[in-house]
N, C-alpha and C positions, 0 to 999 in steps of 0.2 A: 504493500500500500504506500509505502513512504516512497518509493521508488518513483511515484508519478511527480513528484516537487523538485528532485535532480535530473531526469533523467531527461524528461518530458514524454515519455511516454503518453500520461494520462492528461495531461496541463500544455496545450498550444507552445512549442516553444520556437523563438527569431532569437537572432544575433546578430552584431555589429560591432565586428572587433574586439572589443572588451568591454562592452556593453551585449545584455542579453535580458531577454525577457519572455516570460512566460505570465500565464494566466494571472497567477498573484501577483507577480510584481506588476502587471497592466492594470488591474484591478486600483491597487495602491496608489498608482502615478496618477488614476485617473483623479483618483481623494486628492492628492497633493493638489493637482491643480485648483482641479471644485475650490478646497477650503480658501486655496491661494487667493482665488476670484473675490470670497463672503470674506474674507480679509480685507480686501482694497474699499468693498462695499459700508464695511462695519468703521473703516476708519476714517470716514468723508470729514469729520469734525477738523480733524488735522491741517488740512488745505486752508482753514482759515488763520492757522496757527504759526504759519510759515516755514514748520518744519518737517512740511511732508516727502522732501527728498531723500534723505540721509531716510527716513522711514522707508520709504517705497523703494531703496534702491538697497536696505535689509533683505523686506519682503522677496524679491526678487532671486537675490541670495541666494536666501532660505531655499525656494522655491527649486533652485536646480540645483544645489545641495540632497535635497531629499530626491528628486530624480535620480541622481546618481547613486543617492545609496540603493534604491529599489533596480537599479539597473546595473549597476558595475558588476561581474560574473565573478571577480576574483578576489579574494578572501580578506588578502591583505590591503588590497586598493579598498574593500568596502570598509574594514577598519578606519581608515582613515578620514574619510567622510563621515563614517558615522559619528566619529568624535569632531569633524568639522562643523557639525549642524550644533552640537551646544553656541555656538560663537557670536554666530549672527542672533542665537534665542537669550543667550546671556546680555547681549548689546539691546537685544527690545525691552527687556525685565527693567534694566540698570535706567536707559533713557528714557524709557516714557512709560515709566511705572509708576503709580499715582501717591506713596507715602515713603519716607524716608528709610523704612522699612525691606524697601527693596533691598538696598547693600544686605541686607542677613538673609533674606530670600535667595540673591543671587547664588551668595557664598556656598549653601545649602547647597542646593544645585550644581554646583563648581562640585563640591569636594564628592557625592555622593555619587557621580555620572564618575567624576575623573579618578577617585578612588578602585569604584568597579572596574573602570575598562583596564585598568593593570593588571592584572589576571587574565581579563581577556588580549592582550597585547601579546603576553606571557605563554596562553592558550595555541595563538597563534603562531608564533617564532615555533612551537613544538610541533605543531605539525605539518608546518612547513618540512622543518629538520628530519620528519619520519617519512611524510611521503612526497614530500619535493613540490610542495604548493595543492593546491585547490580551489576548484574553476564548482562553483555551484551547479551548474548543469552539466554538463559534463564527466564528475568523476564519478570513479566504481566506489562503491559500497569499502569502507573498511571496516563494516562491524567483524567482520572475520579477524580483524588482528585485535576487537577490542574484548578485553576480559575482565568482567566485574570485579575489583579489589580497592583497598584504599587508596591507592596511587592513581588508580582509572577514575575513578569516581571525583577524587580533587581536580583531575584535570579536566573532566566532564563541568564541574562547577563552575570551573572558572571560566570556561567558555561560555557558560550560563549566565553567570555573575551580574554584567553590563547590563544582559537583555533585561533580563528581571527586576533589576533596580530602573530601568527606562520604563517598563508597565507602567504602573510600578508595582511589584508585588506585597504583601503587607509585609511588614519586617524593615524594609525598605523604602518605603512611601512617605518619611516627613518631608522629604522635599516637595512633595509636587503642593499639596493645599499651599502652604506661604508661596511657593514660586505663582501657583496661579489667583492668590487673592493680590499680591503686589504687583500683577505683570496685566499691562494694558489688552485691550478687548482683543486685538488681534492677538498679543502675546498668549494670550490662555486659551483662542480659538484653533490656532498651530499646534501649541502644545497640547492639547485634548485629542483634536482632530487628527492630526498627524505622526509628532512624533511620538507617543505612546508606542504607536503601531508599529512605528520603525523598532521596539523593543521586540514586538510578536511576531515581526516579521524576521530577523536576526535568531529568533529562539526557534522557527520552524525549520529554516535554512540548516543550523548545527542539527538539531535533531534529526533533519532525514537523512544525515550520513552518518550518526552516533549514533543510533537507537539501540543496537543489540549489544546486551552487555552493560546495559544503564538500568534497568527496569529499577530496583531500591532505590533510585537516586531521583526518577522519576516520581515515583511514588511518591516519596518525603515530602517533594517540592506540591506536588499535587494536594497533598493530603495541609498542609501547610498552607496553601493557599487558598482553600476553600473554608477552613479554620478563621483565616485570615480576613475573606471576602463577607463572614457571616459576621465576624465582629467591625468590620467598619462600616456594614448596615445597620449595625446599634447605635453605631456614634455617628452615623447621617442625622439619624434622630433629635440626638442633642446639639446639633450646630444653631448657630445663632445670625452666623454669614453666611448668605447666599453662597458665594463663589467658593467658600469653603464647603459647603453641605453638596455644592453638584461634583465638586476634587474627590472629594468621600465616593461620593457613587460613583467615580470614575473609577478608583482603587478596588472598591465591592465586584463590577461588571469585570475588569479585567482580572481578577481572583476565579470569579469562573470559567475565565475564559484558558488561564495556566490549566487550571484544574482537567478541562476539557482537553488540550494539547496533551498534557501527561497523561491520558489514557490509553493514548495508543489507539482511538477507535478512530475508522475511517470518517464516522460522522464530527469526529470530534474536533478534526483538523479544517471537515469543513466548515463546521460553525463558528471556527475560531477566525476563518476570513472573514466572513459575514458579519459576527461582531464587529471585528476592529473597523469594517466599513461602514458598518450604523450607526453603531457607538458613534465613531468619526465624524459624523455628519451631525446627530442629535446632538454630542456634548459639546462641539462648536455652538449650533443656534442656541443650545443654551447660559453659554457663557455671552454670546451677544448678547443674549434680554437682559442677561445680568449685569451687563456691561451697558448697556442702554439705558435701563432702568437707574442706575449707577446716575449716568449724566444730566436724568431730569432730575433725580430723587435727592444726589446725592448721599446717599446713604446704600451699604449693602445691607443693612440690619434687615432680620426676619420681622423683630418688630416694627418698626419703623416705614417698614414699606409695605404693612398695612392699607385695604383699600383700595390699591390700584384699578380694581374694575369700574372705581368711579373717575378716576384720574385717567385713565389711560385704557379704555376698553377695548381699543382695536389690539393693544400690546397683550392685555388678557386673551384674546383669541389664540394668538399666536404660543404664549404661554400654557396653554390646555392641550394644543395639540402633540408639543414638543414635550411634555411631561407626559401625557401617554404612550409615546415612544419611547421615552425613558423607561416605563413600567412594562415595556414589551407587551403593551395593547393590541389587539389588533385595530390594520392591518399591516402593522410596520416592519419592516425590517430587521428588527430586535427578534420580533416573537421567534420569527423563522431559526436565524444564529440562536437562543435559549435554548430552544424546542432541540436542536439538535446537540447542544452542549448538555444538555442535564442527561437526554438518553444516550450519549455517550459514557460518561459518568457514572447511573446505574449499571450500565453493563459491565464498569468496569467493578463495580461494589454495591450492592442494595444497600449497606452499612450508611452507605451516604446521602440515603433519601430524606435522612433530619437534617442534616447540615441545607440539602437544598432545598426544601421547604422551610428552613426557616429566610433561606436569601429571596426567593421568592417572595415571601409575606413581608420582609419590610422593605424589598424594592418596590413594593405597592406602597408600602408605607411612607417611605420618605418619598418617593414619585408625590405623591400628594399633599403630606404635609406641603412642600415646597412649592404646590400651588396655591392649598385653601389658604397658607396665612400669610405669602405674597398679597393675595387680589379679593381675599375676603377683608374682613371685620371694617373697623371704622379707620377713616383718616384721620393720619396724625393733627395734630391741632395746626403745627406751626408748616402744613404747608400748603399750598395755594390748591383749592378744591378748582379749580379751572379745569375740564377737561381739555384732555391737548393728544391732537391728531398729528397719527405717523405718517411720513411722507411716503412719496409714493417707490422711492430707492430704500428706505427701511422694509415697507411692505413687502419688496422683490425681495429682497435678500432673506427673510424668513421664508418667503413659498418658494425656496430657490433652497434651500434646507430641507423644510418637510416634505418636497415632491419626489427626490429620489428613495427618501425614506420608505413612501406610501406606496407604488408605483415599480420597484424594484421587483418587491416579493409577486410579481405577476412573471418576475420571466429571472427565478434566482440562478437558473444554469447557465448565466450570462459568466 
């Protein structure tokens, strides 16, 4: 089964010199772009601030940075990219990240991305030295040389290491909440959208030539992150920031989505693309509203931004539909990626139908808190009851989000 993600067997595969692409990585580039677009759309404010160059010409960056990492064929060229994409994301956090607070956020981020990829650096130079490089589509199979022991297992991790802390997996994960409550509306729509994925994407790529001879190591991380995914849908509950409480469920979704890849089931690997592309798409639009709502409210507070349905009703629209894609309603995109993550999962242990029943019950649950006490109860006192109408490039750039969302799950063997 793994065979179809190297080989191209089962996955459309082209090439182009040292660029190459197959299904997933097409899939991926198309998201880079998408979010790249509700990027430039979500930051119109900037243009009147005078510092939308040095912004836009990040973006941009950014933009074919992540192409390369989802294209480059060779192991060590994508190493390097992949650690080039912090640079331009560390430069949006630092400069147009809205409290002082950003410098601690940044550093966060800094030490926790460039701590891990030292192992995977490390990872890398090794197997190089044993089998003379590696080309992602292309090479054979060495689970034949790999043999489950302490030595294999450490080195197994550390090629792990990077990916899982860029999820982020729980263990792992204090960087992303302060990187994306101090990191402007594009910075947190990139980082949600995109490069999360660029972690699932890097964790599928090692696994379909290391898979035999991992299985305990697999396991652990699996059994660990579903552990993991179920406790930080407890503590979506207790948040009090917006932008902190949708990070949380970003942490929770890609908890089952490790979970799902570690089981070895065919289904598991495809829900786990599926995910990171709907995930990608919803937890962007909803760091926009949060980031929008931000610029008229000023305020992230749960309390405080109380009300909205009177303030801002066309924004509540938009807010309901993106929170039931969150909670994998149908007809979204989510359900589809869920549905085939959880029954991967059981097949891989019945032991685990309390762990996902309980991430199920409070992904409804915080899906919803996070609307009814946004756009329910009463307006704060001290702010202006005026309703106020989104324009007609806000409106786009939300149905410009929930339409791949809605509209996908009609033809998922794309």
């Amino acid at each position: 089964m793994f065979g179809m993600f190297s080989s191209g067997s089962g996955w459309k595969f082209s090439s182009l010199g040292v660029l190459g692409w197959d299904s997933m990585s097409m899939s991926l580039i198309f998201l880079v772009f998408w979010i790249s677009g509700m990027m430039m759309m979500a930051s119109y404010s900037l243009e009147s601030k005078g510092s939308s160059y040095m912004f836009y010409s990040l973006v941009y960056l950014l933009t074919v940075i992540l192409f390369l990492c989802f294209s480059i064929m060779n192991m060590f060229y994508f190493y390097l990219v992949f650690e080039a994409s912090l640079i331009p994301t560390l430069m949006l956090i630092l400069g147009w990240g809205y409290q002082p607070e950003r410098l601690q956020a940044g550093s966060y981020m800094l030490m926790y991305t460039v701590s891990a990829s030292l192992p995977l650096l490390m990872g890398v130079l090794c197997v190089y030295s044993l089998f003379g490089g590696i080309n992602f589509f292309s090479v054979v199979y060495v689970d034949s040389l790999m043999t489950e022991g302490i030595y294999m297992s450490v080195f197994m991790l550390s090629l792990m290491l990077a990916f899982l802390v860029k999820l982020p997996m729980y263990f792992t994960h204090l960087w992303l909440p302060k990187a994306h409550v101090e990191a402007p509306v594009a910075g947190s729509m990139v980082l949600a959208g995109v490069l999360l994925k660029l972690g699932g994407y890097g964790l599928m790529r090692m696994m379909s030539f290391f898979w035999g001879g991992f299985h305990t190591v697999y396991s652990v991380v699996g059994i660990l992150s579903l552990w993991g995914a179920m406790i930080t849908s407890l503590i979506c509950l207790r948040q009090s920031d917006v932008k902190s409480l949708i990070a949380y469920s970003s942490v929770a979704h890609m908890g089952l989505l490790i979970g799902g890849l570690m089981s070895g089931v065919y289904w598991g690997w495809e829900g786990s693309l599926i995910i990171m592309l709907a995930h990608g798409v919803c937890s962007s639009g909803l760091f926009a509203l949060a980031g929008l709502s931000y610029d008229i409210l000023s305020s992230r507070s749960v309390v405080v931004n109380k009300g909205m349905l009177v303030l801002l009703p066309s924004l509540t629209f938009w807010w309901f539909l993106l929170s039931v894609c969150n909670l994998a309603g149908p007809p979204s995109l989510n359900l589809v990626g869920e549905l085939f993550l959880i029954s991967s999962i059981l097949s891989y242990s019945d032991y685990l139908c309390f762990v996902i029943g309980v991430l199920s019950l409070f992904a409804a649950g915080y899906s919803l808190y996070l609307y009814v006490s946004t756009q329910h109860g009463k307006v704060s006192l001290y702010m202006n009851s005026t309703v106020i109408n989104l324009s007609g490039r806000v409106n786009s750039m939300f149905f410009f989000h929930w339409v791949p969302l809605n509209l996908i799950i009609f033809k998922v063997d794309l």
